[in-house]
C-alpha positions, 0 to 999 in steps of 0.5 A: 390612418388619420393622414388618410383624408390628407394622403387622398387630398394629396393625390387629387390636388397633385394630379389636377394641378399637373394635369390642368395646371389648375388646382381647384377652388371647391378642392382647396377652400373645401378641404380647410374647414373639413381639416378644421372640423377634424382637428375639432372632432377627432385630431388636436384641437381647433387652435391647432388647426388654426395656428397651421392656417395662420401661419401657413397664410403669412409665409406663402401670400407675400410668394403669391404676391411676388408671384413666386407661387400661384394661387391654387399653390397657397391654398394647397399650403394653407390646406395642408397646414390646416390639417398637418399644424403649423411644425410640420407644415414647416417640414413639409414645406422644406421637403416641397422646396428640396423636391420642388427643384428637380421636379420643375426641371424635369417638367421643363425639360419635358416642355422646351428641352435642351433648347429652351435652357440654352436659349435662356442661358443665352438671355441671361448672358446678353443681359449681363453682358449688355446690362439691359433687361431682355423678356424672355420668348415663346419656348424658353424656360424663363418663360414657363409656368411649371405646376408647384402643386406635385411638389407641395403635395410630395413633401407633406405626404413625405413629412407626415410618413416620416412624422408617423413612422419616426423615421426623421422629424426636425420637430421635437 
């Protein structure tokens, strides 16, 4: 029962971001020195929650740069590095990234429907065909900010079950 504080950081964190499309500060930067001061107490050491923070830093800033992820979405990542160690962060960062792709289509879909991928597509054609940059309009699907959190939040929780029943580990 020691995923618990992570499972329960899991289920807030993934519901405020779909809910508000916010994740929160006082949830995010609160629980990285809780995750800190657990690995130090009772879990594998500072260094180990450290090395989860680190690197989990430099993987996801330069996408926060880019704008591929929003602010709320890094230090989500950085907190569940933080308490899962950088090995399986890794793994739950792929299972986010494979979960990620349908869940943001089904959001999509939710918000523009059939018309907003047509008429994407649609820009996306006229760009190619007239090499000219077009931005995309209100209710098109290039135009949305769908939430990343849900899918951060579901591929840590499935890389830490499958991590503790030994189901499947890409960690050795």
């Amino acid at each position: 029962m020691e995923q618990l504080p992570l499972l329960i950081f899991l289920i807030v964190a993934g519901w405020m971001d779909l809910a508000r499309h916010k994740i929160p500060n006082w949830l995010t930067l609160t629980f990285i020195p809780l995750a800190l001061m657990f690995h130090v107490v009772i879990g594998e050491g500072l260094v180990f929650s450290l090395s989860g923070l680190v690197y989990s830093f430099i993987l996801l800033f330069p996408m926060f740069v880019t704008r591929l992820l929003a602010g709320g979405d890094v230090k989500l990542g950085m907190a569940i590095a933080t308490f899962t160690g950088w090995q399986l962060f890794l793994e739950a960062l792929l299972y986010a990234l494979i979960i990620g792709l349908p869940l943001v289509i089904v959001l999509a879909w939710r918000r523009v429907g059939w018309q907003g991928f047509k008429a994407t597509f649609s820009r996306y054609g006229m760009i190619i065909g007239t090499r000219r940059y077009m931005a995309p309009v209100e209710g098109e699907l290039a135009g949305l900010k769908v939430p990343y959190g849900p899918a951060l939040a579901l591929g840590a929780a499935l890389a830490v079950a499958l991590n503790k029943f030994q189901l499947f580990t890409l960690i050795s």
